[in-house]
DSSP file (Angstrom, degrees, kcal/mol; ACC not computed):
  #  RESIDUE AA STRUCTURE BP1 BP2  ACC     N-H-->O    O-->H-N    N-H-->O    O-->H-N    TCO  KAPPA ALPHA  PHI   PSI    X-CA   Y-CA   Z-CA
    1    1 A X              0   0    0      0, 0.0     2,-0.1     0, 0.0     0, 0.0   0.000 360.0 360.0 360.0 130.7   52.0    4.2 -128.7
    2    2 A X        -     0   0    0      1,-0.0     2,-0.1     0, 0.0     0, 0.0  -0.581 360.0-123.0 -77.9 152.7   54.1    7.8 -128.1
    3    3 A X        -     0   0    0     -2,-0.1     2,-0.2     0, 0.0    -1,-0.0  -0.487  24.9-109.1 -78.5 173.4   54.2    9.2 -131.5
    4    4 A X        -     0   0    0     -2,-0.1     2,-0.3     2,-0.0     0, 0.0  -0.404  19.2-156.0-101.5 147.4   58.0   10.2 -133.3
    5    5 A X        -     0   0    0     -2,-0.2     2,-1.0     2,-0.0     0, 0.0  -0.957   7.8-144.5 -87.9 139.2   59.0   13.4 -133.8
    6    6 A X        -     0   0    0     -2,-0.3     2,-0.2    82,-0.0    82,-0.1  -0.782  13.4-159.6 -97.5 108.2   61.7   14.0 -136.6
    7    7 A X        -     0   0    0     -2,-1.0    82,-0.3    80,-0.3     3,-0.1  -0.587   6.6-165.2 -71.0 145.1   64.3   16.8 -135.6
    8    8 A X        +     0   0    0      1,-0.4     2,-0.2    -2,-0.2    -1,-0.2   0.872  68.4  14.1-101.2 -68.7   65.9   18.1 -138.6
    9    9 A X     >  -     0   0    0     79,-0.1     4,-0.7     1,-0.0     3,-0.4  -0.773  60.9-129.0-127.1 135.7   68.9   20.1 -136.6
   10   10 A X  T  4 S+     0   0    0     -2,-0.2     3,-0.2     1,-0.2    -1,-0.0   0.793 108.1  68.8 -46.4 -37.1   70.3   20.1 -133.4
   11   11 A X  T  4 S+     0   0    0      1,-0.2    -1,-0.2     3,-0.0     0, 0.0   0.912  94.0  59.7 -30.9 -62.3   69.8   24.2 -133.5
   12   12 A X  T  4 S+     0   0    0     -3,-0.4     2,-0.3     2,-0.1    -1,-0.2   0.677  84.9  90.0 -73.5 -39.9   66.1   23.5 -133.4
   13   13 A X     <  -     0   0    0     -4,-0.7     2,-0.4    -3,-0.2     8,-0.1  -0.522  59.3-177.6 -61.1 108.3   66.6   21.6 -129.9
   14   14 A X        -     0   0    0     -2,-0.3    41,-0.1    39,-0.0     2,-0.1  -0.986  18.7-135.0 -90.1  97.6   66.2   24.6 -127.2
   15   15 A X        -     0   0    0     -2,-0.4     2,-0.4     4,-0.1    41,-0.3  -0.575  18.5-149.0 -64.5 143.9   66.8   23.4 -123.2
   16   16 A X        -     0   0    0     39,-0.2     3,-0.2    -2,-0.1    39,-0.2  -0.988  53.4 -18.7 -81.3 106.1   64.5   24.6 -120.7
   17   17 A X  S    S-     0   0    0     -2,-0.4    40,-1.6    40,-0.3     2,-0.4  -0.659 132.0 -18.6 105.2-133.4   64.8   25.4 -117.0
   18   18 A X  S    S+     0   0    0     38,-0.1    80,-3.4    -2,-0.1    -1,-0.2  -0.001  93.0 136.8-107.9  49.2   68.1   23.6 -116.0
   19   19 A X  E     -A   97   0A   0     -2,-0.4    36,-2.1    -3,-0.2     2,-0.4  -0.323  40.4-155.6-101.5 156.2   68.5   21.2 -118.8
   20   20 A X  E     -AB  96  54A   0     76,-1.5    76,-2.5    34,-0.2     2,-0.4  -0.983  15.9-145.8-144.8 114.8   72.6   20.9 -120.5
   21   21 A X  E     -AB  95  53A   0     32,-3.7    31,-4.7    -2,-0.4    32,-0.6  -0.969  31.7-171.9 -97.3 134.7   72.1   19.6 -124.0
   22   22 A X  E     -AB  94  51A   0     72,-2.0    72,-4.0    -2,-0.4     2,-0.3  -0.808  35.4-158.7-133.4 155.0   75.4   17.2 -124.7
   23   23 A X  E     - B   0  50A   0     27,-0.8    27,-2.8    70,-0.3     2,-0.1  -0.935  25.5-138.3-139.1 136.6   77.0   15.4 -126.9
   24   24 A X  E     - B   0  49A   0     68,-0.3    25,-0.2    -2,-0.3    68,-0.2  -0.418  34.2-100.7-102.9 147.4   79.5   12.4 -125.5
   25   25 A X        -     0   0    0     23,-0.6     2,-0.3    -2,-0.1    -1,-0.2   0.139  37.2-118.2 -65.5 162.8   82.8   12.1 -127.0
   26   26 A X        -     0   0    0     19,-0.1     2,-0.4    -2,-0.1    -1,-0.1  -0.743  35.6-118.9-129.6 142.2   82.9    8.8 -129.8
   27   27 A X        -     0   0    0     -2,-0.3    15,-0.1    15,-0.2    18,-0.0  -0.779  38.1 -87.4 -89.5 139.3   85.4    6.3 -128.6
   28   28 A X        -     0   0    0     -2,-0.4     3,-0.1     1,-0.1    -1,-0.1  -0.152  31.7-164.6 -70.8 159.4   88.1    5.8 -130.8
   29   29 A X  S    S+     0   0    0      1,-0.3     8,-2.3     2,-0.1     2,-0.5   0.490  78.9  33.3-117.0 -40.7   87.8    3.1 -133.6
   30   30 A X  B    S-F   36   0B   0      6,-0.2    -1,-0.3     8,-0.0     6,-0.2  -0.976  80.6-120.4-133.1 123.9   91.4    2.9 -134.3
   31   31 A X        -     0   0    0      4,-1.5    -2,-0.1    -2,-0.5     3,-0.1   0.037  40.9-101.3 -43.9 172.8   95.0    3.3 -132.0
   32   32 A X  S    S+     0   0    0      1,-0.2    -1,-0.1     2,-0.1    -2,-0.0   0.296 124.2  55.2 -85.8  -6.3   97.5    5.9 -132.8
   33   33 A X  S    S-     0   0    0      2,-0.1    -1,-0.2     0, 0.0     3,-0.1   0.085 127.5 -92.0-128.5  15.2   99.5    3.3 -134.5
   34   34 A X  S    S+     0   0    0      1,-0.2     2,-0.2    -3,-0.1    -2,-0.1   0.069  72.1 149.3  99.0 -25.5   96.7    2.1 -136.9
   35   35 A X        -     0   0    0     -5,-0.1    -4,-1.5     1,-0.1    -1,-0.2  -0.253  41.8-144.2   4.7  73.0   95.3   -0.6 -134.9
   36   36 A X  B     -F   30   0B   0     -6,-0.2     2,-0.5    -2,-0.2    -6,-0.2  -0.328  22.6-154.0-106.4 159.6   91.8   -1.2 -135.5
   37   37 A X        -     0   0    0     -8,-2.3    -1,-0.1     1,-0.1     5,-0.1  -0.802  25.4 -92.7-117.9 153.1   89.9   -2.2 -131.8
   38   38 A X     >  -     0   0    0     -2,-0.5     4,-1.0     1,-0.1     3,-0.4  -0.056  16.0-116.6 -82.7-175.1   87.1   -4.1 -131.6
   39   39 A X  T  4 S+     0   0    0      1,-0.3     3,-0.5     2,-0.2    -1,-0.1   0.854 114.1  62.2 -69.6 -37.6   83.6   -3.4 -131.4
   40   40 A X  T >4 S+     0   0    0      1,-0.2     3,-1.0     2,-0.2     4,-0.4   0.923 110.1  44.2 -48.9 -64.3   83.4   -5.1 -127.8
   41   41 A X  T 34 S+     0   0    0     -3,-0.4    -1,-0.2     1,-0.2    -2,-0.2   0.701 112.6  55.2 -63.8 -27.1   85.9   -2.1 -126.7
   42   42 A X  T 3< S+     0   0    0     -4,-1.0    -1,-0.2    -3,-0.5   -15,-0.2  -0.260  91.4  64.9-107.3  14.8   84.0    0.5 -128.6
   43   43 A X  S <  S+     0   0    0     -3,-1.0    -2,-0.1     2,-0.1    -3,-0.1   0.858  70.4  87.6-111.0 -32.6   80.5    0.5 -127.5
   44   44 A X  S    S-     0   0    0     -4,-0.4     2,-0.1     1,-0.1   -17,-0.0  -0.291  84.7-105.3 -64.5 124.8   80.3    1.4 -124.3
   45   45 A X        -     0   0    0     35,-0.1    -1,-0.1    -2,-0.1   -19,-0.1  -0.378  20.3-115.4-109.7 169.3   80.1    5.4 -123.8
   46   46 A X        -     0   0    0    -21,-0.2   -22,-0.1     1,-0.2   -19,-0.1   0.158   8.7-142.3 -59.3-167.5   82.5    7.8 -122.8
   47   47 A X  S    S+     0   0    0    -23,-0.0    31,-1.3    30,-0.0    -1,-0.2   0.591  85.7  84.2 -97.3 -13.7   81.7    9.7 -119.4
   48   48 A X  E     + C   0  77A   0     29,-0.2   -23,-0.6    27,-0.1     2,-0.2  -0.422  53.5 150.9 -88.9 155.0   83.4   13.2 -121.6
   49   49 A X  E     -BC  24  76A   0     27,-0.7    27,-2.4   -25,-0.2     2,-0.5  -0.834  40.7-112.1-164.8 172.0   81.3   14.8 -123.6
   50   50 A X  E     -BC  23  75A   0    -27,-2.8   -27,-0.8    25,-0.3    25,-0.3  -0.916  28.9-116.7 -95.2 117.7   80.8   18.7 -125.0
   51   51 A X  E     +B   22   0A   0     23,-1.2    22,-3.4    -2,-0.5   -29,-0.2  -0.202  29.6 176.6 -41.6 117.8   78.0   21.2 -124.1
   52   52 A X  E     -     0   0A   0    -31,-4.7     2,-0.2     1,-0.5   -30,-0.2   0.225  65.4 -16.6-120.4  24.3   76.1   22.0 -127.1
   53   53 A X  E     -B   21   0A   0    -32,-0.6   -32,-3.7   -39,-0.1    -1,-0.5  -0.407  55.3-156.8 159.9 150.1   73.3   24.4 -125.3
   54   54 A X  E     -B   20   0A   0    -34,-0.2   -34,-0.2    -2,-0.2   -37,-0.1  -0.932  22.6-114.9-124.8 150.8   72.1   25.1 -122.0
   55   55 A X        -     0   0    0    -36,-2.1    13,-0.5    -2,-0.3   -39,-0.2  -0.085  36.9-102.6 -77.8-175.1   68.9   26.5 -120.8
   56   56 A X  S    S-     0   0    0    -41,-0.3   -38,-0.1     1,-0.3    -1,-0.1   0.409  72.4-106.4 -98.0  17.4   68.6   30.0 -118.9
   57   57 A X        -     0   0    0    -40,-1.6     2,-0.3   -38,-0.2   -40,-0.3  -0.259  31.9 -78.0  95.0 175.2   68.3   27.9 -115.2
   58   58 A X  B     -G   66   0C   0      8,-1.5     8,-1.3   -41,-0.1     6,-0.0  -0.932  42.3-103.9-131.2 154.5   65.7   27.1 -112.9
   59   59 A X        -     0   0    0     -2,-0.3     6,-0.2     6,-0.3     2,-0.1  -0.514  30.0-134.3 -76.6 153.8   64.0   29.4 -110.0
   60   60 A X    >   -     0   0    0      4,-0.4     3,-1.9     5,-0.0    -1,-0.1  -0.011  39.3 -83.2  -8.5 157.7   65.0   28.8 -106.4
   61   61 A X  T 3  S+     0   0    0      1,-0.3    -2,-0.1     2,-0.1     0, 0.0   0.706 138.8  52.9 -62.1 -14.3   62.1   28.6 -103.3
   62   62 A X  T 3  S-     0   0    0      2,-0.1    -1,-0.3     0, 0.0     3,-0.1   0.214 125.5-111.8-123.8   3.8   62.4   32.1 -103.4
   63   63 A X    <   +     0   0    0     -3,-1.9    -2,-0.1     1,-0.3    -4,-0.1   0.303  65.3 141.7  80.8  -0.1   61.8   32.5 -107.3
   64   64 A X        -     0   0    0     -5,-0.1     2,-0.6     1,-0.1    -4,-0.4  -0.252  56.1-122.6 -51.1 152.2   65.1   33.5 -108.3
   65   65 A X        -     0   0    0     -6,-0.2     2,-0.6    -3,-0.1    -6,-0.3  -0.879  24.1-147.9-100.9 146.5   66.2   32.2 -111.3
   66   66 A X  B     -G   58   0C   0     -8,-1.3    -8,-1.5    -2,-0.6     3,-0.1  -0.952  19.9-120.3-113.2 121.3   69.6   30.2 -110.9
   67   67 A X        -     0   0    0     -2,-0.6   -10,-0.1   -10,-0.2    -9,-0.1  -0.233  28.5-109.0 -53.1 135.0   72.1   30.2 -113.9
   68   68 A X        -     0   0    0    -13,-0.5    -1,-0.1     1,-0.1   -49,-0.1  -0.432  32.3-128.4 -59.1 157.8   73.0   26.6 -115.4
   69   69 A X  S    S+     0   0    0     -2,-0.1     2,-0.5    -3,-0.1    -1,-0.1   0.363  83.0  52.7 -92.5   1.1   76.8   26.3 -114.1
   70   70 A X        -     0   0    0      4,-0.0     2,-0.2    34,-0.0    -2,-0.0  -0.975  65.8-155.1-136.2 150.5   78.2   25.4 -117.9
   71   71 A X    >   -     0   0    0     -2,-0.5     3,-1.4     1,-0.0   -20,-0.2  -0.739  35.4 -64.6-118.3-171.4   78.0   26.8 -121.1
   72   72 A X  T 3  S+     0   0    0      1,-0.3   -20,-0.2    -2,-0.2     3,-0.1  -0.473 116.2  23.1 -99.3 153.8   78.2   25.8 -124.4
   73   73 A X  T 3  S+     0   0    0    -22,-3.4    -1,-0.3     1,-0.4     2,-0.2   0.468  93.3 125.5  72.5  11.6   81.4   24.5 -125.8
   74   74 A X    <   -     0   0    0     -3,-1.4   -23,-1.2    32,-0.0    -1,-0.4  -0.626  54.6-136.7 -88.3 170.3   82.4   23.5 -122.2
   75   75 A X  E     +CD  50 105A   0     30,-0.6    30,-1.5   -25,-0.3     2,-0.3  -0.992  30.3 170.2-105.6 132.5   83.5   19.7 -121.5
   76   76 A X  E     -CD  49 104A   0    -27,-2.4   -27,-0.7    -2,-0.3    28,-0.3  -0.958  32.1-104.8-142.1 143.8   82.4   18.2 -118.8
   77   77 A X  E     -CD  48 103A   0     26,-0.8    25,-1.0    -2,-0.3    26,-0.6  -0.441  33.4-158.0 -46.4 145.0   82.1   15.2 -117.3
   78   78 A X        -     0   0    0    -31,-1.3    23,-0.1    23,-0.2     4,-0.1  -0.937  18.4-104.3-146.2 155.4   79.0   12.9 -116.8
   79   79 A X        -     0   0    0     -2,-0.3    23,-0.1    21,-0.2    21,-0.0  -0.290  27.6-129.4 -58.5 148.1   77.2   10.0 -114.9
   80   80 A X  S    S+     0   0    0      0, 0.0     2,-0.2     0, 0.0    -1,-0.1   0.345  96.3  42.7 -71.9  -4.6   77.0    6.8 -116.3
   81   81 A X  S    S+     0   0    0      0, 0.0    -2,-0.1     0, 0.0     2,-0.1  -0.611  93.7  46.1-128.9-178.6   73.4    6.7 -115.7
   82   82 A X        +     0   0    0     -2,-0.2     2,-0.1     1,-0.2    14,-0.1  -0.254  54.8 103.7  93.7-178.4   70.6    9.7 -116.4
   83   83 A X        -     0   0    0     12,-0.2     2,-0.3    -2,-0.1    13,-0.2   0.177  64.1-111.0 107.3 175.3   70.1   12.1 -119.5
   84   84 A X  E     -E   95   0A   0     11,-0.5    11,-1.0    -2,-0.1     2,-0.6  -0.825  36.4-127.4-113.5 153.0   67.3   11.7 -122.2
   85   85 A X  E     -E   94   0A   0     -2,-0.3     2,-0.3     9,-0.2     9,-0.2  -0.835  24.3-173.2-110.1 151.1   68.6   10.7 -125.4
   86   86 A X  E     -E   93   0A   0      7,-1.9     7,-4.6    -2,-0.6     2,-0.8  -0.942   6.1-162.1-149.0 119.9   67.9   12.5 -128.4
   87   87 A X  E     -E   92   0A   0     -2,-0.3     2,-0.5     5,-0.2   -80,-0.3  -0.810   6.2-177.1-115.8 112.3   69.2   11.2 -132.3
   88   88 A X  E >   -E   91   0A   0      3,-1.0     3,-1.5    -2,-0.8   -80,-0.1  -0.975  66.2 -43.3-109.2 143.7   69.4   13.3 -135.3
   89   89 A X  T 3  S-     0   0    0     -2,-0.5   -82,-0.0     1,-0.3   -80,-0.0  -0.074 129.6 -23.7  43.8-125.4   70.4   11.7 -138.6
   90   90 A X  T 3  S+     0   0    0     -3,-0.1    -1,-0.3     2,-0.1     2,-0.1   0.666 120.6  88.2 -89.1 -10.4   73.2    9.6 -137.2
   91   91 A X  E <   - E   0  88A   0     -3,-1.5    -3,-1.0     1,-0.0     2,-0.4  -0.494  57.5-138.7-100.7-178.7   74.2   11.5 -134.0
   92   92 A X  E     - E   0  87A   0     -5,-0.2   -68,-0.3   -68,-0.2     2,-0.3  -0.944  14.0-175.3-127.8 131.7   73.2   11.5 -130.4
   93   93 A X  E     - E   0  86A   0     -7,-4.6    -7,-1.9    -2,-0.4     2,-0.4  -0.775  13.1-134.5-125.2 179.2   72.7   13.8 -127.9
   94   94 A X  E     -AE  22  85A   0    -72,-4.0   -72,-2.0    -2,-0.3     2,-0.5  -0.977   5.2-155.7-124.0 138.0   72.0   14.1 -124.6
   95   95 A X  E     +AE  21  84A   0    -11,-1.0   -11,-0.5    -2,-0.4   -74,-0.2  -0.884  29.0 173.2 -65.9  90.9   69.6   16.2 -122.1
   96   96 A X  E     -A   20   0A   0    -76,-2.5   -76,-1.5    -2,-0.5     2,-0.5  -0.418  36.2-116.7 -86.0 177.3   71.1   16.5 -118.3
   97   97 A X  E >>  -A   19   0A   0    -78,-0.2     3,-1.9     1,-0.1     4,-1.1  -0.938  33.6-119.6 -93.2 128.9   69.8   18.4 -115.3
   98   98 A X  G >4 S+     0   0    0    -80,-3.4     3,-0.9    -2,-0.5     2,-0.5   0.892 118.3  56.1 -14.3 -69.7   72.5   20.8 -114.6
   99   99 A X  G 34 S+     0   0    0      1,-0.2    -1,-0.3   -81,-0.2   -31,-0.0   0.021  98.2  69.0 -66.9  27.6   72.9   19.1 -111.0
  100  100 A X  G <4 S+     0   0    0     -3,-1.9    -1,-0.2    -2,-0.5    -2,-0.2   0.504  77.5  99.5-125.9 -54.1   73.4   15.6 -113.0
  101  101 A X    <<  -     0   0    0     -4,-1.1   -23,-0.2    -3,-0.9     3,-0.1  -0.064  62.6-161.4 -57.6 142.5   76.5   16.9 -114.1
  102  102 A X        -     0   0    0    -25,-1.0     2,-0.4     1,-0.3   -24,-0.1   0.995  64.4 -32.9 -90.0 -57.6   79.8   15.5 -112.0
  103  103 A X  E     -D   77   0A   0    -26,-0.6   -26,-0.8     2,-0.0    -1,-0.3  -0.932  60.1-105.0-156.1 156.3   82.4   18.1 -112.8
  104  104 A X  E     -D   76   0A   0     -2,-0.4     2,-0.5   -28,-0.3   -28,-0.2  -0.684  33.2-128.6 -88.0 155.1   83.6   20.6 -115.7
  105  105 A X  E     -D   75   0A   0    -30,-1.5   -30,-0.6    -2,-0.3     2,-0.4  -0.959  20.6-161.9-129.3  94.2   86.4   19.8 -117.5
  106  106 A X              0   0    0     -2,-0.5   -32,-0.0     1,-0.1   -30,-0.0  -0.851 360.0 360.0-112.2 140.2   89.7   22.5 -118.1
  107  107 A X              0   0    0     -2,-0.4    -1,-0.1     0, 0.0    -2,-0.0   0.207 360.0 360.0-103.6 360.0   92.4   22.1 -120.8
């Protein structure tokens, strides 16, 4: 049996090598017109989410180190499959590989 570990803060959460810590957009609960939708519609999660840290990259065959390609506070798009999940209190985050991510995201 793996043992638990209790995170207090998301701060505390460092990535390593070419690891994108994330947190995926919440699906709306309610329409623009007051609507409330059901649970059915509302579980599934989005693909958006926001970069809440990245790690400093991962070396190349040649030992270079290679920059993650997002930083934090970017939005990006994401796979429906992958990541590690990671919950403090009530939210969730994610771990990707840098090369897991599908695209950035520009307003």
């Amino acid at each position: 049996m793996a043992s638990q570990t209790t995170i207090r803060t998301i701060k505390s959460v460092i990535p390593l090598l070419d690891r994108v810590l994330v947190q995926r957009f919440k699906p709306e609960t309610k329409t623009a017109t007051g609507i409330f939708l059901p649970t059915s519609s509302t579980t599934s999660p989005l693909p958006e989410a926001t970069v809440i840290a990245t790690g400093p990259g991962a070396p190349n065959k040649t030992g270079e180190i290679v920059p993650v390609s997002v930083k934090a506070g970017d939005k990006v798009l994401l796979p429906g499959w992958g990541g590690n999940s990671i919950k403090v209190g009530e939210d969730e985050y994610h771990l990707f590989k840098d090369s897991e991510i599908l695209a950035k995201i520009q307003d």
